[in-house]
N, C-alpha and C positions, 0 to 999 in steps of 0.2 A: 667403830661405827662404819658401818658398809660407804662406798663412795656413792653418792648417785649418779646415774646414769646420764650421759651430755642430751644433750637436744639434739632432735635428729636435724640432718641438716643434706636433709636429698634435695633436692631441684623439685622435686613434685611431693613434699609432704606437705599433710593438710595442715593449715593453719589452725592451731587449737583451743585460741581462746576468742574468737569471733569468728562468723561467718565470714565466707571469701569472699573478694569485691571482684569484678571487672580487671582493674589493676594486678591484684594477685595473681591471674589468669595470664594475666598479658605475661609479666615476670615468669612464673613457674614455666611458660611454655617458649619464653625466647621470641617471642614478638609483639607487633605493637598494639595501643589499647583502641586504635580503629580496627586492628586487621580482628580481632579478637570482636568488635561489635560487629564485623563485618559477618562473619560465621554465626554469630545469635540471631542476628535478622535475616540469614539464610539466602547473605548474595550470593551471586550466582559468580563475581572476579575475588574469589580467594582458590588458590591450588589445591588440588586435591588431598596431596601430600601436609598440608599446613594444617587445612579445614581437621582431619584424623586426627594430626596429633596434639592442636586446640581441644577438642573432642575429648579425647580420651584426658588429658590433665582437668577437665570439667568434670568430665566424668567420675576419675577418682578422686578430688575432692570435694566433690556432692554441690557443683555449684547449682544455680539456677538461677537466670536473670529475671530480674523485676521487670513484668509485663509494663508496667506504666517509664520505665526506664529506655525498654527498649522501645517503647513507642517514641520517644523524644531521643534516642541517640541519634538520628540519620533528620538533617537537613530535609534530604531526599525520600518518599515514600518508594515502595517497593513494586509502583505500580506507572505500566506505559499508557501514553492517552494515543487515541487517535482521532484528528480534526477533521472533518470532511467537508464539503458541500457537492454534492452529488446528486441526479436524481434517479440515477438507475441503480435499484435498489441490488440487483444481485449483485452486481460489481461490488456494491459495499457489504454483503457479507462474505465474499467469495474471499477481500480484502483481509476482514478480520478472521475467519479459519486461515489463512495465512500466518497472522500474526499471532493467531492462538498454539499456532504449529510449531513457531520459532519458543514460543513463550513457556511451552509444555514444562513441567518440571525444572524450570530455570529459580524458583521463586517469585516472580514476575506477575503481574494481571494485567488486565488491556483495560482499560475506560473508555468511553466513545464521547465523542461531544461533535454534535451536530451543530453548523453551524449555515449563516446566508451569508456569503461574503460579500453580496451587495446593499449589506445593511452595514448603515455609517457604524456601528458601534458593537460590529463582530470579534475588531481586534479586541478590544477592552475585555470580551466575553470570553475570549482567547485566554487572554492573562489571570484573568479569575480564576479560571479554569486549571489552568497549568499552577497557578498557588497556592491555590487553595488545595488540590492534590497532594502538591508535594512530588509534582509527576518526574519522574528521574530521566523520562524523556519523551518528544509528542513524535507521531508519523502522521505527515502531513502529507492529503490524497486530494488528487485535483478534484477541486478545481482551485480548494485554498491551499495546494502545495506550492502554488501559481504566482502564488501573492507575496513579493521581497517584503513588503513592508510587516506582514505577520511573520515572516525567518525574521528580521531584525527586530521585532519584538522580542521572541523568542529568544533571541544572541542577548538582548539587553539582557535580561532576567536571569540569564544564568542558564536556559534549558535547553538541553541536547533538541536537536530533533531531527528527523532524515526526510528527506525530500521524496515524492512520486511524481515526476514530469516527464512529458513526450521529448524534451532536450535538456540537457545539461545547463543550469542555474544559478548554480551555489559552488560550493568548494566541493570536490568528487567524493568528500567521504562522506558527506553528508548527501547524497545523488542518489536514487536508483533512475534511471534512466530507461525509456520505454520505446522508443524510435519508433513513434507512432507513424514516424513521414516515411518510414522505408515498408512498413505493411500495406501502408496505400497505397505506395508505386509499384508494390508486389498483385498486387489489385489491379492496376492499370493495366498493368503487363498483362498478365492474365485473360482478362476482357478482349482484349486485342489479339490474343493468340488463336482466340476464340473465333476471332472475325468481327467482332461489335463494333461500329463504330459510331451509332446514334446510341450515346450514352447520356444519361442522367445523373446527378448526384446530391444526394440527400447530406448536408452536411450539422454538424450542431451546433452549439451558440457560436457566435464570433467572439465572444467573452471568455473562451475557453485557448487555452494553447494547443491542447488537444485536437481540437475544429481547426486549428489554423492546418496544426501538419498533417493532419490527414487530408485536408483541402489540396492543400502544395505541392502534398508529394503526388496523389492523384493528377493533379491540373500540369504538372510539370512534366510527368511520363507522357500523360498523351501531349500537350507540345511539342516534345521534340518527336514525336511520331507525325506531326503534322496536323493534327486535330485538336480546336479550340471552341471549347464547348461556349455557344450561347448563353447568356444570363438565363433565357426561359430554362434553361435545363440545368439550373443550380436553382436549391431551394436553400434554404437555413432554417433548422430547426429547433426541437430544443433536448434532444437526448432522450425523447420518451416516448411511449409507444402511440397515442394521442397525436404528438407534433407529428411523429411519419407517417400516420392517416394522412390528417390535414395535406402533408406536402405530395403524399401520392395521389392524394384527387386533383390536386393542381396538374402534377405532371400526366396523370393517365386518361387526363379530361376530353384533352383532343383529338383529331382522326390519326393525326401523327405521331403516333405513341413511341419514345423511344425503346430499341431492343432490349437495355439493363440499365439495370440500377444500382450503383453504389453506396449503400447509407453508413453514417459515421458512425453507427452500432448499431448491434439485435434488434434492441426492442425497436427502434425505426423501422426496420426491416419487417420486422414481423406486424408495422402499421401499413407496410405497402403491401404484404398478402391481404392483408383483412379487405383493403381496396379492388385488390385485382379478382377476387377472390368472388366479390361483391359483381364485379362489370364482367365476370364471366372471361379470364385473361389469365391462361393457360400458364402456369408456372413449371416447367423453363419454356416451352416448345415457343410459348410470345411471349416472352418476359425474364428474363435473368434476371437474378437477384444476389447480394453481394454482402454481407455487412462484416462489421468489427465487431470483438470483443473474444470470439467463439463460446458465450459463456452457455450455462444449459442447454438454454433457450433453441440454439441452433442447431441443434440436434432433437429437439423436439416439434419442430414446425413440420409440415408435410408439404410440398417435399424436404427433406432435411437443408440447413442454410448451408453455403458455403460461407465462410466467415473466417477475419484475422484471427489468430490465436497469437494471444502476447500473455496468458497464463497468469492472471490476476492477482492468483491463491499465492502463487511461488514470490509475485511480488511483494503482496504484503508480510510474507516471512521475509525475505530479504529486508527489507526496513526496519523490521523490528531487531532482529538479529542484530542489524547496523547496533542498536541503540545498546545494546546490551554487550559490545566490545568495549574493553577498557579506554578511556580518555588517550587518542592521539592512536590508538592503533586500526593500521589502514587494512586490515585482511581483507574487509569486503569493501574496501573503499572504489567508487568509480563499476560502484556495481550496475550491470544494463541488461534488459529484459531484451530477447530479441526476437521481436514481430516473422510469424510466419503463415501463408496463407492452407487453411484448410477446405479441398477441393469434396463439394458433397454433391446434392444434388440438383438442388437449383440456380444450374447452369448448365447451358449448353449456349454452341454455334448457334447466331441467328438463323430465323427461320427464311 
């Protein structure tokens, strides 16, 4: 009688009398039964080299994960939030094509959640939000990146998330950093080299950290030049194109108009054209104008803005990025945006 043949006994032969499990998978291929769910759900922290030859041992023994399996293997879903309260709207898409850039082919998705941080019960909306996802991690954009008491939510719970502020807040890995207060004094500077020194300033809420440094850094550069502007010539506004009307009829009301204007972004900016615009006040020849963000906008107004560029888009990629590095590693840690002034054409020397 012939001998029968042993059992094969390769490292990758199929299992032949039930279908393969997850476990099998992990075994046949020398790794573990996360790193093996890790590759079905298509994260984005397994090696290239690992994810292949996972891969290919699936491959040849015909495995296939159970759709409702792999939906309950990860804690975590496969998707970043981002929280905002903002009210200039292109900044918050300029934001998310940012994070959609980081996000490209990572396996990744972005979710948005608007929220009012001056409503008593935005954090709880916060939490819902991030649990009910499953979010693997939030990027939080001022003015609720602002807010320690929504990060230590966030830290309770378990959820990653990376900060967007005018200063450093949190621990640096969790930072992107925007040095709003060095684009303003780059602003001051400027203005002054120009000759202006009846200056205006259009700032945004005091609620904002943002309003504070670009306040600061502006009000600080002209001090040490010698010049301290008046209350009449500080207005506060609220970030949107409406509040910088309102504040430019205040300021352009009287016989003594100042020569420029600094507003704490475009859309303010492009509220004090519609004004001057209005009273017949020649943009630059009587009036310089100045703003933050340099988003579209400033290149679309006539005559074109001069405007902070601190590059919005690039931010919101860097935050998201953050979020998608392994637990504890610092590559982009302490990462900072850094404010520069772009010179166009409404401005010149006073007249």
């Amino acid at each position: 009688m012939p001998a029968r043949k042993p059992p094969e006994t390769s490292s990758t032969a199929k299992p032949a009398t039930r279908a393969s499990t997850i476990n099998d998978i992990a075994r046949l291929s020398g790794v573990s039964k996360k790193t093996v769910s890790r590759i079905i759900n298509k994260s984005p922290l397994v090696k290239p080299d690992t994810r292949e030859r996972v891969e290919a041992v699936m491959r040849e023994v015909g495995y296939s994960p159970d759709p409702m399996a792999r939906a309950l293997a990860f804690r975590r879903s496969f998707l970043i939030g981002m929280v905002y309260d903002n009210p200039t709207a292109q900044y918050i898409v300029n934001m998310q094509y940012g994070a959609l850039d980081a996000l490209r082919d990572s396996g990744f998705e972005l979710v948005v959640h608007p929220c009012d941080s001056r409503s008593p019960g935005y954090i709880d909306g916060v939490r819902r939000f991030a649990q009910q996802q499953k979010l693997h991690g939030v990027m939080l954009v001022p003015r609720a990146s602002e807010d320690d008491a929504l990060a230590e939510m966030l830290a309770d719970i378990g959820c990653r998330y990376a900060r967007i502020a005018s200063v450093a807040m949190d621990d640096p890995s969790r930072m992107v950093v925007t040095h709003d207060r060095n684009g303003a004094a780059e602003v001051a500077e400027y203005l002054l080299s120009l000759g202006h020194t009846d200056i205006a300033l259009i700032t945004g809420p005091s609620a904002y950290r943002s309003a504070i440094e670009r306040t600061d850094g502006f009000l600080e550069v002209l001090r040490r030049r010698g010049i301290e502007l008046p209350k009449s010539r500080i207005v506060e506004a609220g970030y949107t194109f409406e509040s910088g009307v309102a504040a430019a009829e205040q300021l352009l009301a009287g016989k003594k108009r100042p020569s420029a204007i600094f507003t704490g972004n475009d859309e303010m900016a492009a509220g004090v054209y519609k004004v001057a615009m209005r009273a017949g006040i020649s943009i630059p020849r009587e009036l310089s104008i100045v703003g933050f963000d340099d988003s579209p906008l400033a290149s679309r107004l006539w005559p074109a803005l001069t405007s902070v560029r601190r590059n919005t888009r690039d931010t919101g990629r860097i935050a998201a990025a953050m979020l998608l590095q392994p637990e504890g590693a610092n590559a982009l840690a302490a990462a900072s945006i850094r404010p520069h002034l772009i010179i166009r054409d409404s401005t010149q020397p006073p007249a």
